[in-house]
C-alpha positions in Angstrom: 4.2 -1.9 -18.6 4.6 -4.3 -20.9 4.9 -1.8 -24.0 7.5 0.2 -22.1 9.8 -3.2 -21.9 9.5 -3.7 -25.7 10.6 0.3 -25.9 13.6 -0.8 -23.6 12.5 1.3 -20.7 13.4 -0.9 -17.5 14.1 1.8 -15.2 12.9 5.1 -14.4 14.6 7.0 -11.8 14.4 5.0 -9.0 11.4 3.1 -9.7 12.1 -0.2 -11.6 9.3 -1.9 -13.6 9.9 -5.2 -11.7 9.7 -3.3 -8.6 6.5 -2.1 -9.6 5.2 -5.6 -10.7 6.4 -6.9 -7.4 4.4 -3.8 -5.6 1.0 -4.8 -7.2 1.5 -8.2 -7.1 1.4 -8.5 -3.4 -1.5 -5.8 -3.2 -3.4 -8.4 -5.2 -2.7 -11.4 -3.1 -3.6 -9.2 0.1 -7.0 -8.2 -1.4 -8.0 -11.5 -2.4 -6.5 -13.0 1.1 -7.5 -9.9 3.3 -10.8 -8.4 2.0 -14.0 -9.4 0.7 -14.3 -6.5 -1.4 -12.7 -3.1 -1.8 -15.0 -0.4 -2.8 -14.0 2.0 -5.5 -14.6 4.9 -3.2 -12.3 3.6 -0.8 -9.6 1.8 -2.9 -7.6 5.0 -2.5 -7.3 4.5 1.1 -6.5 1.2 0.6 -3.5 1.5 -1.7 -2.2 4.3 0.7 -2.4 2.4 3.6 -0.7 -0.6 1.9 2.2 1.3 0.2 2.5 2.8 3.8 3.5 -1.2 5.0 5.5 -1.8 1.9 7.7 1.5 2.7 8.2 0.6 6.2 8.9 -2.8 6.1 12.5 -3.2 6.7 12.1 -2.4 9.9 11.8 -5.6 12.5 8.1 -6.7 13.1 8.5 -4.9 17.0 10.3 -1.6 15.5 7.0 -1.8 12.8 4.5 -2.3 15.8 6.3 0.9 18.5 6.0 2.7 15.4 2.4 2.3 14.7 1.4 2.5 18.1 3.0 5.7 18.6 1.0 6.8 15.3 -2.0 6.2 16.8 -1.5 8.3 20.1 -4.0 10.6 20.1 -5.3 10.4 16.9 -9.5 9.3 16.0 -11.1 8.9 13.1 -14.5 8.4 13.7 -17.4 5.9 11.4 -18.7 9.3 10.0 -15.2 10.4 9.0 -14.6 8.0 7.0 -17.5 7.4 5.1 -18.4 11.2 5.1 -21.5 11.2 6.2 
């Protein structure tokens, strides 16, 4: 990131560096203050479901909650899934 600043690029489409910055910057502070640890294996998960919160997070905290809860209608993922066993 830092060598694209120096080659003037600040911008790219509509993705900013400082947005970007921003975006991991507050994935770090809720892995240190959330998780003990995040597994490699897993870390994809992670970031998904993270980016997931950041995109929807204009919304008011009740509008964020009907909307997860209607997500999760119907939908399982067992222990066996998700370590794929």
């Amino acid at each position: 990131m830092a060598d694209e600043r120096r080659a003037g690029v600040v911008v790219r489409g509509q993705v900013s560096i400082n947005g970007l910055e921003s975006f991991r910057a507050s994935l770090k502070r809720r892995y240190t203050g959330t998780f003990d640890q995040i597994s490699p294996r897993h870390l994809k998960r992670y970031v998904a479901e993270y980016s997931g919160r950041h995109n929807a997070r204009p919304p008011e905290t009740i509008d964020q909650m009907r909307d997860v809860a209607g997500n999760l209608i119907g939908k399982r993922l067992a222990c066996r899934v998700l370590i794929g066993r």
